[in-house]
Every structure is written in structure tokens, then in C-alpha cells.
N, C-alpha and C positions, 0 to 999 in steps of 0.2 A: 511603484516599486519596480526596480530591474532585475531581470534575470541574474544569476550567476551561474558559473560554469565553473562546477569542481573537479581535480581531478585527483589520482590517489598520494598526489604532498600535500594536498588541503589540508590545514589542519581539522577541518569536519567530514577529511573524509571517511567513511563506515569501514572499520576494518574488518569485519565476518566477510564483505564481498567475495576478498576474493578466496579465503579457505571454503567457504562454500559452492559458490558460483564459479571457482578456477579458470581457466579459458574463456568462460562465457561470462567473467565479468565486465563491465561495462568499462570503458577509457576516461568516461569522463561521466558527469552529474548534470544536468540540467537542472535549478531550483529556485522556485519564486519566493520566499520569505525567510526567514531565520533558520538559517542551515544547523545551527547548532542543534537544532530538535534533531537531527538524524544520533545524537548522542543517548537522548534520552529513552529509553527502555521501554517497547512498543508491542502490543498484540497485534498481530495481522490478521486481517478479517477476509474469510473469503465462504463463497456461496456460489450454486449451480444455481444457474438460469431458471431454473424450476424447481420448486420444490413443496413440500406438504405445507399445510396449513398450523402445522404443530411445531415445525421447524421456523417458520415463520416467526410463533408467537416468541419462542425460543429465543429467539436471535435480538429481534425486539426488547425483551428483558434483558438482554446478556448487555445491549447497544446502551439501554438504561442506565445498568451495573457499572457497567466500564465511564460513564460520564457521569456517576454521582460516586463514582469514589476515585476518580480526576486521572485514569487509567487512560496512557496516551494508546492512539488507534491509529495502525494505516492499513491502506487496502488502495485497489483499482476504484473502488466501489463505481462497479458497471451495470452490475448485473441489479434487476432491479429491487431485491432484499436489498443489497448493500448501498444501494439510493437511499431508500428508506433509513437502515442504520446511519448513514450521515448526516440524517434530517437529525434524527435526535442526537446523533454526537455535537454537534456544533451548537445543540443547546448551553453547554455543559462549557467548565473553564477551561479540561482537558486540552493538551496536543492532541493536534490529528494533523495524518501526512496523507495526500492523496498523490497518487503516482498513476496520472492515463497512459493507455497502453499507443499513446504516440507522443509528438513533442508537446512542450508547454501551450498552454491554451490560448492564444491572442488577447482574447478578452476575460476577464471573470467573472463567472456569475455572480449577480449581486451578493447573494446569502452567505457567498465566500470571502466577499471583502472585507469584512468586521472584523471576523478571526485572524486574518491576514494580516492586515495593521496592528490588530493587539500584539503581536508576537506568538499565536499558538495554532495558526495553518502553514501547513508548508507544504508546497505542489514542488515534487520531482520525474523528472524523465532521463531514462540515459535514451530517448531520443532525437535526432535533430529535427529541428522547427519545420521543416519541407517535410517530415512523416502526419498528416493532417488526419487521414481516417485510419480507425482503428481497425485490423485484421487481428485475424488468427492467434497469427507467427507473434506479432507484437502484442498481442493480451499474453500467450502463453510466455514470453519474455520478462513480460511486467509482473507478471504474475510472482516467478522465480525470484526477480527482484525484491516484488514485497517482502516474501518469504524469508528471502536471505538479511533482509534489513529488522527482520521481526527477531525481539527476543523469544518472543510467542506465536504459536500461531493457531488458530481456531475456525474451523471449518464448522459453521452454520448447515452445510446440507453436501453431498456428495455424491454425486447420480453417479450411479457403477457403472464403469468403463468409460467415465468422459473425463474431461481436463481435471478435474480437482481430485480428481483418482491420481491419477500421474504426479499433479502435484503433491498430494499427500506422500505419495512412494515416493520422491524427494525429498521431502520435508524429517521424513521416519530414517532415510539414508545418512542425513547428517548428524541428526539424536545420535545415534548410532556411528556414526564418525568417519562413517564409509563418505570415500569422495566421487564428484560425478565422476 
């Protein structure tokens, strides 16, 4: 399957971008499978690099919930909770969009390929193919993006004063109608 390259006359292209993301919305899509899922009505899953063993379980059941009652899911899923929630989301018939915080993947991992062909994985980046390692700058990018692509969004854990802090006050800005 080949890449696509959307940009905002695509007919899939997401129109929340750019009232929420304004300036900082991306030019163009990078996407490996059926674009049309960026239509479809998504919780965004995000989690701190660490976190308690109660958040864990938490998150675990919610990853459950969301795949046995066919509740589409996107996230970075970098962090290693949200590894885990993707093991079990792709048990499930659900959509899931995974968006890494650099270009498209060269290759795919096996466990991805199934969903992929069915019609209900779909990998996006608005970065280009020459961005290879993930930094910072480009998780906290990817991040906004999931966010902005999400009808939902649900924080599994929150460490005070780091990235998911920030994003949250993001996230509460646009509920709210305030723009960046």
C-alpha cells in the first residue's frame, strides 16, 4: 500500500485542524491506509512516560472498553502504557489511527499489517519521510495534532508540570473556544 499525501482540498481532509491548531496547522497529511477513518469520531489516548500502577490498570480497562464497544482510538502511542493499549486495541474490529511523532514508517510492523489491509489502521504524519528520529519538538507537535484530530481526548496519567500538563491546558482552551 502507498502512501498518500493530503492536503486541506482533500476531500478527507480533517477540518477541526485548523480552528484549533490555526498557524500551527500542518500543510499537508502524510497517510498509510484508508484516509477516510480521519472522518470517523476518535478518542485520543495520551499518557506520561510514567506513571502509577492504578493508572495503569485504569487505562488497560478503558483500552478494553474502547475495543469491545468498537470505539475508534488514535494516539502517538509512544509512551510505553500506550504500547501496551495498542496491543489490545488491534485485538478489537475498531478504527485506530496511529500518528509517530516523525515521517511515515519505512516498513511496518508485522501486528500492523492486518488492520491495515482490513480497512481499520490508518498511520499519519504531517512529517516528512527525511524526519527519522523522534525528538521533543516533534512528539509535542504530534501530540497537538492527535489532540486536534480527536473528537475526545483522555489522559490515562499526567505528571504535573510536564508535556501532558501543557497539552491538557490545550486541550481545556478549545472546550472552551479560546484560540492558540
Amino acid at each position: 500500500m502507498a502512501p498518500l499525501v493530503l492536503t486541506p482540498h482533500h476531500a478527507h481532509w480533517p477540518r477541526p485542524l485548523a480552528p484549533r491548531l490555526g498557524h500551527d496547522s500542518p500543510a499537508e497529511l502524510r497517510v498509510l491506509g484508508d484516509s477516510a477513518l480521519l472522518a470517523v469520531p476518535a478518542t485520543a489516548l495520551f499518557c506520561s512516560a510514567r506513571c502509577s500502577g492504578e493508572a495503569i490498570l485504569r487505562a488497560y480497562d478503558q483500552a478494553a472498553h474502547w475495543r469491545d464497544t468498537g470505539r475508534a482510538v488514535i494516539g502517538g502511542f509512544h509512551s510505553p502504557l500506550e504500547k501496551e493499549c495498542l496491543r489490545i486495541l488491534l485485538r478489537g474490529p475498531q478504527p485506530v489511527i496511529i500518528c509517530p511523532a516523525r515521517g511515515l514508517p519505512r516498513r511496518l510492523d508485522p501486528e500492523l499489517r492486518a488492520p491495515l489491509l482490513a480497512g481499520r489502521l490508518l498511520v499519519v504524519s504531517p512529517f516528512a519521510d527525511a524526519e527519522t528520529r523522534v525528538t521533543r519538538d516533534l512528539a509535542k507537535q504530534r501530540n497537538l495534532l492527535v489532540a486536534a484530530l480527536a473528537e475526545t481526548v483522555w489522559f490515562a496519567h499526567i505528571t504535573p508540570g510536564g508535556q501532558m500538563e501543557q497539552l491538557a491546558q490545550h486541550v481545556d482552551a478549545w472546550r472552551n473556544g479560546l484560540s492558540r
